[in-house]
TIVO-2410 file (N, C-alpha, C; in nm, 3 decimals):
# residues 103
REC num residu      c1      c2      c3 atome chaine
REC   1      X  -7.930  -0.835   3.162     N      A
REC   1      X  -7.821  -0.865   3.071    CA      A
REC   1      X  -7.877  -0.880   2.929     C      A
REC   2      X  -7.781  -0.822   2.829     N      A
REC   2      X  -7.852  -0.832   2.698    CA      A
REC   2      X  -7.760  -0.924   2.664     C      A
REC   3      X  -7.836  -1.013   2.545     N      A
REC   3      X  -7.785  -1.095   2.412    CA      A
REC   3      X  -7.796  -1.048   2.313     C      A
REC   4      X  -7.708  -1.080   2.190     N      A
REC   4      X  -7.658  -1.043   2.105    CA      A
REC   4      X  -7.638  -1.167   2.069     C      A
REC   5      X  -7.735  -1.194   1.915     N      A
REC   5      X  -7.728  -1.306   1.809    CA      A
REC   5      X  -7.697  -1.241   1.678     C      A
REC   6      X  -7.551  -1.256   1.598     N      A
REC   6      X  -7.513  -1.223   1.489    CA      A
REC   6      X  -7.536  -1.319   1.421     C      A
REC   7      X  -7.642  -1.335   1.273     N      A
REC   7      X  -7.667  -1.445   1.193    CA      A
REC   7      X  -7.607  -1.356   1.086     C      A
REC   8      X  -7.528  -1.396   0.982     N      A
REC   8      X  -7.437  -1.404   0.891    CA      A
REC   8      X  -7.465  -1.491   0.749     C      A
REC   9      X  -7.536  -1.440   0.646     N      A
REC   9      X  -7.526  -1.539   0.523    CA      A
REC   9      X  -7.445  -1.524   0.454     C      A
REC  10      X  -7.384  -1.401   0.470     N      A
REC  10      X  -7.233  -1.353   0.366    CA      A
REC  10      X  -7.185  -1.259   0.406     C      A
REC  11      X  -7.058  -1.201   0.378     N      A
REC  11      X  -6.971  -1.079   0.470    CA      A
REC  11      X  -7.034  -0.967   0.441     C      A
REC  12      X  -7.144  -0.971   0.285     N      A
REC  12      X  -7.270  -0.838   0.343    CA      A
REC  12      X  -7.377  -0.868   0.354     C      A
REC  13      X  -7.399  -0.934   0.376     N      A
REC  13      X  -7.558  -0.985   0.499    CA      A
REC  13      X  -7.558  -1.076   0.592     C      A
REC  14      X  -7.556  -0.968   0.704     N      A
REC  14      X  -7.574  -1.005   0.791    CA      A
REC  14      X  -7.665  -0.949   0.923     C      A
REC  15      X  -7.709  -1.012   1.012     N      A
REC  15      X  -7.853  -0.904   1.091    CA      A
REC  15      X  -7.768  -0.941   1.199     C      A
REC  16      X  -7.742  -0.840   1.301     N      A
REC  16      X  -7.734  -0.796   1.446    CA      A
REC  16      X  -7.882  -0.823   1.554     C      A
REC  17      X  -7.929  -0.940   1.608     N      A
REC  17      X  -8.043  -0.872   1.705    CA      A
REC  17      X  -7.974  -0.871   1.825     C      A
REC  18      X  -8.055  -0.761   1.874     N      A
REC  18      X  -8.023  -0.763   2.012    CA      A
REC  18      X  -8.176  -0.826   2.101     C      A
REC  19      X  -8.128  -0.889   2.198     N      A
REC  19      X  -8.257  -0.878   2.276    CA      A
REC  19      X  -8.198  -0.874   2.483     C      A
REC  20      X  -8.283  -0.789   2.476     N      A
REC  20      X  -8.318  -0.764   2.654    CA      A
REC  20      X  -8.324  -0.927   2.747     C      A
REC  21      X  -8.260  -0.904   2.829     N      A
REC  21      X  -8.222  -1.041   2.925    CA      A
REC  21      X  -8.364  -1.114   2.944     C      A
REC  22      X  -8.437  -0.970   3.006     N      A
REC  22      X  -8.527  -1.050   3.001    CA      A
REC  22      X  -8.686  -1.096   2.937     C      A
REC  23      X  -8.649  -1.072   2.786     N      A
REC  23      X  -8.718  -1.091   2.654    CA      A
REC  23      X  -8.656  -1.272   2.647     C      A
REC  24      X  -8.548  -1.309   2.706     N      A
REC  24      X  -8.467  -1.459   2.624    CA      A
REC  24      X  -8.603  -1.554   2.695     C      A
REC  25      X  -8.677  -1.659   2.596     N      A
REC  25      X  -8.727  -1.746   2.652    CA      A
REC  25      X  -8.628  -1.865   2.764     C      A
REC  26      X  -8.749  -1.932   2.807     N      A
REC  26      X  -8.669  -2.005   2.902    CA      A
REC  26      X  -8.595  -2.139   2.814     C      A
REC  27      X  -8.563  -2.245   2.928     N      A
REC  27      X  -8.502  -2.361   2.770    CA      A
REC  27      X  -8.593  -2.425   2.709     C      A
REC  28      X  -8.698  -2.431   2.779     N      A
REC  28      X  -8.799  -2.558   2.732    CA      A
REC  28      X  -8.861  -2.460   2.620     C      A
REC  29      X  -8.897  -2.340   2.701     N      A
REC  29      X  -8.975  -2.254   2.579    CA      A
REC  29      X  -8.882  -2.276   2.434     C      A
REC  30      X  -8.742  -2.218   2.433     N      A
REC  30      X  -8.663  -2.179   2.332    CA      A
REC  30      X  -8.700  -2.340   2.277     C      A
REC  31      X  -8.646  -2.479   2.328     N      A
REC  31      X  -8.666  -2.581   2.205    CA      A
REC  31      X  -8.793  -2.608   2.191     C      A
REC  32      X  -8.901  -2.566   2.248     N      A
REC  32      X  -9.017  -2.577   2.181    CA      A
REC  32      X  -9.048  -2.480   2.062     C      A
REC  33      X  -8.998  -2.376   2.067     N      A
REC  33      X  -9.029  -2.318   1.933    CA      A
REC  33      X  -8.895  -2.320   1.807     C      A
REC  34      X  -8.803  -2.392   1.867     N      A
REC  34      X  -8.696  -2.405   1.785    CA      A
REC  34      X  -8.728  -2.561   1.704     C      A
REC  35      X  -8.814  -2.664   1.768     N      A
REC  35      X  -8.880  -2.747   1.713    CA      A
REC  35      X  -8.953  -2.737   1.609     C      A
REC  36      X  -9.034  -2.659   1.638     N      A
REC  36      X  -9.207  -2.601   1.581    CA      A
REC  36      X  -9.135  -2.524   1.430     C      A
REC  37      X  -9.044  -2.430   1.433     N      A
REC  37      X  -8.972  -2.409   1.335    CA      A
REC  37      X  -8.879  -2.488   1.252     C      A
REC  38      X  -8.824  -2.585   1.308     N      A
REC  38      X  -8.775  -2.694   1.244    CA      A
REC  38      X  -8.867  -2.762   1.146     C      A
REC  39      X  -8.978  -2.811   1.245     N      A
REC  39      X  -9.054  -2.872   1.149    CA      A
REC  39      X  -9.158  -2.796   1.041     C      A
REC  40      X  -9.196  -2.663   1.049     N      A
REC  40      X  -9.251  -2.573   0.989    CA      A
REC  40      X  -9.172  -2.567   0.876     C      A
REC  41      X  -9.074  -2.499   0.896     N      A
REC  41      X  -8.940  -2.535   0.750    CA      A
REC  41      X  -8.915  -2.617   0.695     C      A
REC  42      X  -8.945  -2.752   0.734     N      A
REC  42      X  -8.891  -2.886   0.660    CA      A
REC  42      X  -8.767  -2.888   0.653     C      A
REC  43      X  -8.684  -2.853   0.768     N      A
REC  43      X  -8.517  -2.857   0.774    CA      A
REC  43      X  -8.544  -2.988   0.763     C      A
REC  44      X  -8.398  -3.077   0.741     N      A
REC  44      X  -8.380  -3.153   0.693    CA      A
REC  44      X  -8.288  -3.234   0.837     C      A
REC  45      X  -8.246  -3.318   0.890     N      A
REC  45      X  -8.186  -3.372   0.992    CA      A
REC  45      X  -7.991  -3.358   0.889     C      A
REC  46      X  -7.887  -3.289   0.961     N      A
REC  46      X  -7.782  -3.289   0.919    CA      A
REC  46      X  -7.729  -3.432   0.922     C      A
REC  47      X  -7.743  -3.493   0.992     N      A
REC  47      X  -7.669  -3.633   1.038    CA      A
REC  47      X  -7.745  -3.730   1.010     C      A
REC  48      X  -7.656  -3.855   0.956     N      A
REC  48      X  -7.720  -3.937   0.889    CA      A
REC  48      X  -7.788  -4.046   0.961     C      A
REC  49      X  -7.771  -4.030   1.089     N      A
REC  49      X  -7.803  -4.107   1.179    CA      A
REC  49      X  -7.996  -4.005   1.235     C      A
REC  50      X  -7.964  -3.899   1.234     N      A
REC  50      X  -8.129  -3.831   1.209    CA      A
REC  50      X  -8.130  -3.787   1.341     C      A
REC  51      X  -7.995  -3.783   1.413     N      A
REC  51      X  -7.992  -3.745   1.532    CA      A
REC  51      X  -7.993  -3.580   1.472     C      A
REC  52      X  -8.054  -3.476   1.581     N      A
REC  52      X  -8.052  -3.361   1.538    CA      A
REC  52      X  -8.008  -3.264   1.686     C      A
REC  53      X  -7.915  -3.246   1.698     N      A
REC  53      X  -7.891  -3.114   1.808    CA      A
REC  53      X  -7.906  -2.969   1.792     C      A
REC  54      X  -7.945  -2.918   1.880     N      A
REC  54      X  -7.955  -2.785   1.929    CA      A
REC  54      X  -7.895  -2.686   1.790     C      A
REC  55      X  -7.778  -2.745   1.801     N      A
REC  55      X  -7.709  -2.644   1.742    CA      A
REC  55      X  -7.743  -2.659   1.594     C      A
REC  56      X  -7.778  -2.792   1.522     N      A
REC  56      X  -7.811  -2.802   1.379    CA      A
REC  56      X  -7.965  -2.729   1.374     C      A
REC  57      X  -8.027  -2.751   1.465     N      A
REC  57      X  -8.175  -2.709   1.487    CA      A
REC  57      X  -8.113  -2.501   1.444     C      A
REC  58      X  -8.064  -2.418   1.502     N      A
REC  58      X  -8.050  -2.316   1.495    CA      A
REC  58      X  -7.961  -2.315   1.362     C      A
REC  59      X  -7.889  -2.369   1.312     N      A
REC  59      X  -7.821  -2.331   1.217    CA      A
REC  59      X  -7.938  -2.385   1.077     C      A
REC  60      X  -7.999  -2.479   1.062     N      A
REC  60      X  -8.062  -2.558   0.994    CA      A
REC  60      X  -8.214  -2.448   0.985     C      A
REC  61      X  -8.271  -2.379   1.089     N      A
REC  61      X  -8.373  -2.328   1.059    CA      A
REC  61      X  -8.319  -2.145   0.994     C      A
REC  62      X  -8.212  -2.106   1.034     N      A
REC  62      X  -8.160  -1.990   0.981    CA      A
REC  62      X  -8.094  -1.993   0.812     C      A
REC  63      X  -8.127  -2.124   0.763     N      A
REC  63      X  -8.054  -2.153   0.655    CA      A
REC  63      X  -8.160  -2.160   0.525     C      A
REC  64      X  -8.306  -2.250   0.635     N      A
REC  64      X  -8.360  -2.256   0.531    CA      A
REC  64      X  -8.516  -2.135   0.509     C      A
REC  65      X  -8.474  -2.058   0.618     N      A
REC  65      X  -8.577  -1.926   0.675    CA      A
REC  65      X  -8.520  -1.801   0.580     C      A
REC  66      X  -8.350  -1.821   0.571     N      A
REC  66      X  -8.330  -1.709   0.500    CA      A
REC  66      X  -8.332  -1.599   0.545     C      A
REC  67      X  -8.246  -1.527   0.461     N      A
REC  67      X  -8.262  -1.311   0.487    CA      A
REC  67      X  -8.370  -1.274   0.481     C      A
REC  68      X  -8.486  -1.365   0.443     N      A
REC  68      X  -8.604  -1.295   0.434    CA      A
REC  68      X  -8.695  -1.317   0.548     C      A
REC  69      X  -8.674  -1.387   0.611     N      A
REC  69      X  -8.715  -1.409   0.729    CA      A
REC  69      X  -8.655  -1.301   0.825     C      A
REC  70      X  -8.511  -1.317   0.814     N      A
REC  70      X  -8.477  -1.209   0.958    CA      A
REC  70      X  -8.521  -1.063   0.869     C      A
REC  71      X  -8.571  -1.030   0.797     N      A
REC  71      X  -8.605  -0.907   0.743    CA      A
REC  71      X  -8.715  -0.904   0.812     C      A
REC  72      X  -8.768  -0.973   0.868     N      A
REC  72      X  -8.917  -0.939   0.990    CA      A
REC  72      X  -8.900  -0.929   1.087     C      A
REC  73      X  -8.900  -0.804   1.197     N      A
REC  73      X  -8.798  -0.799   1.274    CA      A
REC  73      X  -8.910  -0.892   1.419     C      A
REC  74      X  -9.042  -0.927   1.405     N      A
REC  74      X  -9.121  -1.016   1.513    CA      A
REC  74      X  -9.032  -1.156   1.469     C      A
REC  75      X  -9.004  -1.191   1.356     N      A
REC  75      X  -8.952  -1.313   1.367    CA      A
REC  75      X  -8.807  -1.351   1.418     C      A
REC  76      X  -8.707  -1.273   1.334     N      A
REC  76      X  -8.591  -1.242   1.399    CA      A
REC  76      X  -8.588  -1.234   1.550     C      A
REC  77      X  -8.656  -1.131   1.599     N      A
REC  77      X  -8.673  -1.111   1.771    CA      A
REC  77      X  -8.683  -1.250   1.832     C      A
REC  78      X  -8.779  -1.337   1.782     N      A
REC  78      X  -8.871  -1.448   1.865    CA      A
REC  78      X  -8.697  -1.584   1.813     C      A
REC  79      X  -8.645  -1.555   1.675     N      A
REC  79      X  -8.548  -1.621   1.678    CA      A
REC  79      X  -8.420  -1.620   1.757     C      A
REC  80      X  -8.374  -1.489   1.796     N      A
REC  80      X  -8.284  -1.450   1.845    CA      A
REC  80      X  -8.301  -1.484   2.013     C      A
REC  81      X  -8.443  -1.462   2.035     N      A
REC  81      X  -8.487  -1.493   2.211    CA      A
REC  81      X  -8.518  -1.639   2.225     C      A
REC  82      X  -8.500  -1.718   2.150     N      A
REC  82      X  -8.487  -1.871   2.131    CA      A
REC  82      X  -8.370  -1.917   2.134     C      A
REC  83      X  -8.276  -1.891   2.022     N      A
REC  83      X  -8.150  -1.886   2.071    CA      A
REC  83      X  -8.095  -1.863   2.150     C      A
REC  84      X  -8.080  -1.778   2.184     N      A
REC  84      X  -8.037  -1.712   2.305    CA      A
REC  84      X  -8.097  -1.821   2.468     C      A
REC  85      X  -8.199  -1.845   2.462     N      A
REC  85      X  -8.219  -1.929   2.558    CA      A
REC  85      X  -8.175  -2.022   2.573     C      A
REC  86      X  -8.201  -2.110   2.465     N      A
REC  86      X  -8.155  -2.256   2.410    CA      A
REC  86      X  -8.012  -2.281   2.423     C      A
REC  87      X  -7.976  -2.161   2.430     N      A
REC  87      X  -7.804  -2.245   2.465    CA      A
REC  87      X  -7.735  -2.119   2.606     C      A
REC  88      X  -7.813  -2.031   2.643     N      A
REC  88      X  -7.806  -1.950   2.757    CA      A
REC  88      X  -7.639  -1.909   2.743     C      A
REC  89      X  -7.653  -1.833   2.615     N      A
REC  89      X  -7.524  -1.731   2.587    CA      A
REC  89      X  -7.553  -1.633   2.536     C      A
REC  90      X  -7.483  -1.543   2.570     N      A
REC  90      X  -7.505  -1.359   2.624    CA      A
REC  90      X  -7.468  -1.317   2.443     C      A
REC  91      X  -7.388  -1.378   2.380     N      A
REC  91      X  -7.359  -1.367   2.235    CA      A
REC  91      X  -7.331  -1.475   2.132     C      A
REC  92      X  -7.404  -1.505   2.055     N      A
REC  92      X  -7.337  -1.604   1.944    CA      A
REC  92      X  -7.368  -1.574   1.812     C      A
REC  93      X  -7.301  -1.626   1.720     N      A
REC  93      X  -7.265  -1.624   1.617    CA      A
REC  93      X  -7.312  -1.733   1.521     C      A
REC  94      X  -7.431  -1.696   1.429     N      A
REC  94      X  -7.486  -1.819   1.330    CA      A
REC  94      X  -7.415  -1.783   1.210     C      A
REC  95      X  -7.289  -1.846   1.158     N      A
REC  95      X  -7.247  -1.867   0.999    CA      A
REC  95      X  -7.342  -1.928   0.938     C      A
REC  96      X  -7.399  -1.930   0.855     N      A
REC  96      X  -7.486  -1.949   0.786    CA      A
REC  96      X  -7.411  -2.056   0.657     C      A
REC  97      X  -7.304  -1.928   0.640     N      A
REC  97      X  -7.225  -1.961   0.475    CA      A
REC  97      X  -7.159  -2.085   0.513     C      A
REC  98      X  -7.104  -2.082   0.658     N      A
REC  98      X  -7.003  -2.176   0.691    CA      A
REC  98      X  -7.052  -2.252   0.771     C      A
REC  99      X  -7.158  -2.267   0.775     N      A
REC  99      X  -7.238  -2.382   0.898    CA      A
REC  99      X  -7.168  -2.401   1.004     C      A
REC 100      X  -7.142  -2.271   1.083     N      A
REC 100      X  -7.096  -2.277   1.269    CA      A
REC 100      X  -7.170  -2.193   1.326     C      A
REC 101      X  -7.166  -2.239   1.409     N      A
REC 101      X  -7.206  -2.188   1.528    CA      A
REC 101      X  -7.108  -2.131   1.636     C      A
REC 102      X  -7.080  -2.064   1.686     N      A
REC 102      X  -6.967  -1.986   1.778    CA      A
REC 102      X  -7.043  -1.887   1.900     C      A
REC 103      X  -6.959  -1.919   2.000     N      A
REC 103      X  -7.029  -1.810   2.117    CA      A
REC 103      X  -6.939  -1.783   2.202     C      A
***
């Protein structure tokens, strides 16, 4: 089964990855490197309480990684097969502009 992660910074940029079912890391893998990128970026905790979920973790590291990041398509790939694990859906949707997440 393939996934399909659409990240979106504006209605013209936006990157399509696809990745192969079985390219998706597992869960532990996906928040271990969805961590490691969190903290590599210096995302910032959305909530003021410093609680941080899944979903701010993926929206929060695509925000502050930028188009220039998914312009590498090893990074994009390794992002998209993180995602994709981390929440074990076949398609979702990172707004970027609009800070959602959708799947």
């Amino acid at each position: 089964m393939r996934s399909q992660v659409k990240v979106v910074f504006s209605p013209i940029q936006q990157f399509d990855l696809l990745v192969d079912g079985a390219e998706v890391l597992s869960f532990e893998a996906a928040r271990q490197w969805l961590d490691e990128q969190f903290v590599k970026h210096d995302c910032v905790p959305m909530r003021g309480s410093g609680k941080v979920l899944l979903a701010d973790k993926i929206l929060g590291i695509a925000s502050v990684a930028g188009p220039e990041a998914f312009a590498d398509p090893a990074w994009a790939l390794d992002y998209a097969r993180a995602t994709s694990g981390a929440l074990s859906k076949a398609l979702l949707r990172v707004d970027v502009a609009k800070r959602t997440l959708s799947y």
